[in-house]
N, C-alpha and C positions, 0 to 999 in steps of 0.2 A: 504494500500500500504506500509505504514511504510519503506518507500525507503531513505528516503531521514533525517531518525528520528535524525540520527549521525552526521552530519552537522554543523559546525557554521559556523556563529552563530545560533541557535539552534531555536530562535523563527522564526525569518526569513523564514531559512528551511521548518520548521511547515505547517507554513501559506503559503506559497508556494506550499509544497504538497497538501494540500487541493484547492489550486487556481487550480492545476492539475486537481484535480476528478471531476471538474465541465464543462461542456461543455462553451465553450464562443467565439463562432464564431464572427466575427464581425457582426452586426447589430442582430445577437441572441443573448443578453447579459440579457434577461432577469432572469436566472437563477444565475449568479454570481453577478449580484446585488442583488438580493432577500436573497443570503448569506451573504454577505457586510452589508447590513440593519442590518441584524438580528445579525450577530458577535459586531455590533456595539450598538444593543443595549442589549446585553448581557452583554458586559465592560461597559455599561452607558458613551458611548460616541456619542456625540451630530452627526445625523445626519439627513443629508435634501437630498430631490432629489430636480430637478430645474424642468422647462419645457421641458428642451428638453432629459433628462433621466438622465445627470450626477449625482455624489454624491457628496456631500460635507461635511466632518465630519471635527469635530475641537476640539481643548482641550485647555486648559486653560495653563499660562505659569506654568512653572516649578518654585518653590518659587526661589525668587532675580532675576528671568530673565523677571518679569513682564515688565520692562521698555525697553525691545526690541523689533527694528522691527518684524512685526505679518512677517513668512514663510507661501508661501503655497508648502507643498510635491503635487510633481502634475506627474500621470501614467495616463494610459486607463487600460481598461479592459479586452476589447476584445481582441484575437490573429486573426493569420493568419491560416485559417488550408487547409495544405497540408500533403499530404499521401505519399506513394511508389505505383507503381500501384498492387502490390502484396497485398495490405491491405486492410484486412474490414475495417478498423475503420471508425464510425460514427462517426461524428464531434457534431450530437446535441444529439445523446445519452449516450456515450461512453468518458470515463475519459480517459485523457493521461496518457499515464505509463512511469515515469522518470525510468533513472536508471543510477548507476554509470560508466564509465570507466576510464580505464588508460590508457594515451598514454607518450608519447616521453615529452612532454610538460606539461604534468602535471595531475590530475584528474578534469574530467569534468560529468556535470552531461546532459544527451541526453534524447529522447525520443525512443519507441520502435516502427520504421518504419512511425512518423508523425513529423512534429512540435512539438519544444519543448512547445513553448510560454513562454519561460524566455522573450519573447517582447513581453508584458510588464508586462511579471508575476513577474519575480523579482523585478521591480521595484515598483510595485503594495505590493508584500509582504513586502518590506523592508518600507515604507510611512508605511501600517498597524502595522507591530512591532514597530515601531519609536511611535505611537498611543499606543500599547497593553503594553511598556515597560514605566515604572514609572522610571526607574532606567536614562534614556535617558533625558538630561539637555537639554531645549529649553523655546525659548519665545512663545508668543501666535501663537500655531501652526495649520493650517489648514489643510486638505488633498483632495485635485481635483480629482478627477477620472470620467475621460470620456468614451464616449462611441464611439464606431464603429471610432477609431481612422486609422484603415490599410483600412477600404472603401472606405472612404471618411470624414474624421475629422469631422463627423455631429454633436459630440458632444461640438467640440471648435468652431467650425464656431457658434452655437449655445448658447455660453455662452453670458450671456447679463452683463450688466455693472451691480454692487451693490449687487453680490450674496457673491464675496470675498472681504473680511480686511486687509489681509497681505500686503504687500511691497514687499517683494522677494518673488518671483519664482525662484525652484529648481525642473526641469526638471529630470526625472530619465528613459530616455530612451536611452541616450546614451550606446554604444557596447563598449567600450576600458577602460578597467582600467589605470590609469595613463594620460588623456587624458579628458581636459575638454574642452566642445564644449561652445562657446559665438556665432553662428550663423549656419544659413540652410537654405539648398536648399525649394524655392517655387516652385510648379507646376502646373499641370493640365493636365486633362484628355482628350483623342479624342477618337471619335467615329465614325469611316466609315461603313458604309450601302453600301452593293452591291444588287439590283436586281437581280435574279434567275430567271432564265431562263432555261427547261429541252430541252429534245428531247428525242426519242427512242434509245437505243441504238444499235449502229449498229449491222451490223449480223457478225454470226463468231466469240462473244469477248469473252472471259474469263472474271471474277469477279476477282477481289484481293482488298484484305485490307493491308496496310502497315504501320508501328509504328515505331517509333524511341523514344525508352526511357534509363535510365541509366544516364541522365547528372543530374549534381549538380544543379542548377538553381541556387536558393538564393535570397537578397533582392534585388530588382531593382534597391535602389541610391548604398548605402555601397558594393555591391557587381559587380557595373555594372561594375567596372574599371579592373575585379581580368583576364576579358579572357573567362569568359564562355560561353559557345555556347548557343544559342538560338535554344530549337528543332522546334521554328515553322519557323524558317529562311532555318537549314537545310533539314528541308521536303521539303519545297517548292521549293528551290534550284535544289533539285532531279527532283520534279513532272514537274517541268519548262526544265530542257532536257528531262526526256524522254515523257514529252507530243509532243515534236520534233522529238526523234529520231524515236517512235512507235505509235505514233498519241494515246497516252494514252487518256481517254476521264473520268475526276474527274467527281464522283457520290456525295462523300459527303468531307468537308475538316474541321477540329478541330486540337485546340492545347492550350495547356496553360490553365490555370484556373482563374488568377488573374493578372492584369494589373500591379501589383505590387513586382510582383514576375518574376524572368528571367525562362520564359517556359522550364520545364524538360521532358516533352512526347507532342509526335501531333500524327496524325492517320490521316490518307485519304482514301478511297473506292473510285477505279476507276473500267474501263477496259480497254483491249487491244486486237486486232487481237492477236487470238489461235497460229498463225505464230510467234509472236513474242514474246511468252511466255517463251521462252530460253535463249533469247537476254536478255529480261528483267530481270529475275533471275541473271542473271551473271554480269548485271547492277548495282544492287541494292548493290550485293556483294564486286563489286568494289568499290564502292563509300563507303560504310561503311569500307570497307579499307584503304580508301582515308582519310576517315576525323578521322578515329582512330589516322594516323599516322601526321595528321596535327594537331592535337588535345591532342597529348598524353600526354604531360605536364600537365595538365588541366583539361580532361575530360577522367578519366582513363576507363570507364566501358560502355561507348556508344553500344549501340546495336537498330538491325533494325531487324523487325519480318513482313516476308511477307507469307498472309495466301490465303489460294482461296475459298470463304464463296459463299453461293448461288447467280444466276446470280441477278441483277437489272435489271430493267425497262428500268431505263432514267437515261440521263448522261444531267454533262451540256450541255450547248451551246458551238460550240467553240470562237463565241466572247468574252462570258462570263466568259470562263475557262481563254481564255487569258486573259481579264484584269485582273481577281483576282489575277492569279498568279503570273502575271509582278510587280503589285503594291505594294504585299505581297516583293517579291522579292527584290525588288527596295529600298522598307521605309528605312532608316534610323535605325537602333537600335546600343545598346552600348553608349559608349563614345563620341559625337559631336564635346567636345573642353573644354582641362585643363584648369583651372583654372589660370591664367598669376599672379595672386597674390598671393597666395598660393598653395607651392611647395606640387606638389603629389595628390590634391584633381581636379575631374572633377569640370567645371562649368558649362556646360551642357550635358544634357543624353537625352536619347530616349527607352523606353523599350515596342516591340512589344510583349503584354504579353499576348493576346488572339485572337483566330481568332476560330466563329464557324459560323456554319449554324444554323439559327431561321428559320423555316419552309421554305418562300420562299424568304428570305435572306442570306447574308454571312456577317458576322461583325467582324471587327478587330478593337481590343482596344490598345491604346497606351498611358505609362507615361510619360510627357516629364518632366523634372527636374530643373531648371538651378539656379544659386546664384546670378543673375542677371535678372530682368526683358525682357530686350532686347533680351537676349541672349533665356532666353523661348519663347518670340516673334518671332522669328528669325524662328527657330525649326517648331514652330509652324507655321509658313507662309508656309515652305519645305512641311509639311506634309498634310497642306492642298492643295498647288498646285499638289503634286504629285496622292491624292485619286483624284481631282477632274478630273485631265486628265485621268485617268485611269477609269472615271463615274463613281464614287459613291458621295453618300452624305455624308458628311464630318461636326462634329461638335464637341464644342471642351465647356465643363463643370466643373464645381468643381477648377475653380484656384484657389487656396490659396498662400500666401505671402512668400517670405522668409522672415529669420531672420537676419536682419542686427546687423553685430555686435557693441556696443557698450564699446569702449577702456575704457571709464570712470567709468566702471559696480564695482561697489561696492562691490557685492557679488562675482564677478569674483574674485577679489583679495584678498577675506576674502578664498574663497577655491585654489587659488594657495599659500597664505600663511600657510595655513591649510596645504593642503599637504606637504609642504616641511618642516612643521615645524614635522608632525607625519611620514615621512618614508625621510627625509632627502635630499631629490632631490624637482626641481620643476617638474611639469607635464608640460604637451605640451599643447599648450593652440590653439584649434582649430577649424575650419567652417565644419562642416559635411553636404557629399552631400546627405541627406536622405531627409526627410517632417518631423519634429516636428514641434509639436502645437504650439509650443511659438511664431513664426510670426502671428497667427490668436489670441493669448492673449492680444496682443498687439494692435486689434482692439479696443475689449471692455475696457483695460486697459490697457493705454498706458504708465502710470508712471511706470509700472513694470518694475525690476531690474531682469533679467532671467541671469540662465547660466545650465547649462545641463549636469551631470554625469551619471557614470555608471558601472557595472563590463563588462567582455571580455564577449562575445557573440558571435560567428561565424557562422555566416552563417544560418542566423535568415531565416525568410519564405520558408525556406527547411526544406524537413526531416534531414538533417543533421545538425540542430540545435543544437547548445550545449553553454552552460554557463561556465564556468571557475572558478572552486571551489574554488580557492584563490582568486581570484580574486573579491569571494562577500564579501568575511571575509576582503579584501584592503576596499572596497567599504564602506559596513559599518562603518568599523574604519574613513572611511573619512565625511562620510554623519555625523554619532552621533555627530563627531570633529565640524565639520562646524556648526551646529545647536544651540551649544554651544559655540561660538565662535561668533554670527548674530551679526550686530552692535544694538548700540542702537538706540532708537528713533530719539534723535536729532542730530543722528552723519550725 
């Protein structure tokens, strides 16, 4: 690929474009560790897997920095992978292809029509160089890397007490250069079950398939607050009048890919009386009119694709079609309620990220988010009254912690004095509404001192992912500064 060779810092870059070639979906990460392994014992640096798949490498202090607290550099492995629906790309065959551009803002490096996975590839590359560079002054230093970090943290939920020696944790998943996170959003996941139920379909219908894709999606916490539409909200929205106005009758209903990602395409298979296959047309067209012009700020490139594929069988029920679509309709997604403490950041969210049919079901997934316990309780009660009245089974898995912040954090102040002492300002010192591991580190290791950087990132679990070229060359300068800089032991 040799895309990315001209870059600094140059080793970074490196090892980054080869994080690229490798396929590493979440919960498929077998293959980017087996490279991690092996790069690592090529440099004869020390590494272990655990039980539950992470890696753990480490290196010896740099001479005179023996007597500082042990660091652990702690990334995932795994990315998000989302496409354009125009794209082959395999996800478990098939390398990403970075490439550069220019905009208004500066040069950034993207992918070509998927996911970048600069989350958590740069952060992952930049721990490995910080490892591969002799030249980088540090005390006894570790490096964490988990696994299936954007599924479900099975690799942090999974770490057990006495695997790591350090004292700080230094998070590298944070998006914002200039911008150091001391806390984060906890969440967890639902899972509603509808029943399915067919019939024949009536006489006289017409077959149509209907798509809405073109929107930007992006991550579900960092992105939930920016206004972007949800295309499984706006299908539904649609299929919910004209199941009124034309006794439309839904055959099949999809959308969204990942619970964690704001839905960029949905698609539904109905029919309709032959009679009202003009009305409908000119329906569909309005409303894609509609929400262009309601949406324009935002979601600049929306489009809706209605085809007429061979007739079906069976439709749903109309009980059946009406709950799904009242409920779908109904949830909750977006933003719940700012943050009252901190100016600009959600404190809790809702992101309706998947809704398909499994044979003779229909299932909708949901993330709810919040920087408060309650406040995901809260959420969480909503969504389960709402599926249950509407009959489905309703269950709710995978909570994990937020990150409370700690004012007293050691490291926190050794990297806001770092920063301001190498580019002159301080940085913004901040609670991010996303899911980092570091509230689930703090199970198995509670004396940890965590805080959380990172270069610009926008708009991660999209295909319009992109990282911010300057932004890794700030990054660096501030990661190598700070590492060099750890307190000592008995500080």
């Amino acid at each position: 690929m040799a895309q990315l060779a001209h870059l600094a810092p140059n080793k970074l870059w490196q090892i980054f474009e080869h994080i690229c070639s490798i396929p590493r979906p979440s919960k498929r990460e077998q293959k980017i560790s087996a490279w991690i392994q092996a790069w690592a014992k090529e440099l004869n640096i020390s590494c272990k897997e655990d039980a539950i798949g992470n890696l753990i490498l480490s290196k010896p202090a740099t001479s005179g920095m023996e007597n500082r607290k042990g660091v652990i550099l702690q990334a995932h492995m795994d990315m998000v992978p989302q496409k354009n629906s125009d794209s082959s790309h395999d996800f478990l065959t098939d390398p990403i292809e970075p490439r550069v551009i220019t905009e208004d803002d500066g040069d950034w490096v993207t992918a070509n029509a998927t996911t970048l996975g600069a989350d958590n590839g740069i952060g992952l590359a930049s721990a490995m160089a910080v490892l591969a560079n002799d030249d980088v002054v540090h005390g006894p230093l570790e490096v964490l890397v988990t696994i299936d970090e954007e599924a479900g943290m099975t690799g942090a939920f999974g770490l057990q007490p006495g695997e790591l020696n350090g004292e700080i944790l230094i998070n590298t998943d944070s998006e914002q250069e200039g911008e150091v996170y001391m806390g984060c959003a906890g969440g967890i996941d639902g899972n509603a079950s509808f029943n399915l139920s067919s019939e024949a379909v009536p006489d006289n219908c017409q077959a149509f398939n209907l798509s809405i894709s073109g929107l930007k999606g992006g991550h579900s916490g960092v992105d939930i607050d920016t206004g972007r539409a949800n295309a499984n909200k706006l299908l539904v929205r649609f299929l919910l009048s004209a199941s009124k106005a034309f006794d439309l009758r839904v055959t099949e209903l999809n959308g969204g890919s990942l619970r964690n990602a704001i839905p960029r395409e949905a698609n539904a298979s109905f029919v309709v009386d032959k009679q009202h296959v003009e009305a409908l047309k000119t329906a569909v067209a309005d409303y894609l009119s509609q929400i262009r012009h309601n949406l324009k700020v935002i979601e600049t490139d929306i489009s809706m694709l209605l085809i007429s594929p061979e007739t079906f069988d069976e439709c749903w029920t109309k009980p059946v079609q009406t709950q799904i679509l009242n409920a779908i309709n109904a949830c909750p997604n977006g933003v719940v309620r700012m943050s009252d403490d901190i100016v600009g950041v959600p404190e809790t969210s809702l992101n309706l990220g998947v809704m398909r049919c499994k044979g003779r079901k229909f299932v909708a997934q949901t993330l709810i988010r919040s920087l408060h316990d309650d406040g995901r309780l809260e959420t969480e009660q909503t969504v389960r009254s709402l599926f249950e009245l509407a009959g489905a089974d309703i269950n709710f898995s995978g909570a994990y912690p937020g990150w409370q912040p700690n004012t007293n954090s050691a490291i926190m102040k050794v990297v806001r004095d770092t920063y301001q002492a190498e580019f002159g300002k301080l940085p913004e010192i901040m609670v991010i509404h996303a899911g980092l591991e570091c509230g689930l580190f703090k199970t198995a290791y509670p004396e940890l001192d965590m805080v959380s950087i990172g270069p610009t990132i926008k708009f991660p679990h999209s295909p319009d992912e992109k990282v911010h070229i300057e932004s890794v060359a700030l990054y660096w300068q501030l990661l190598t500064a700070v590492l060099a800089n750890t307190p000592m032991q008995n500080d």
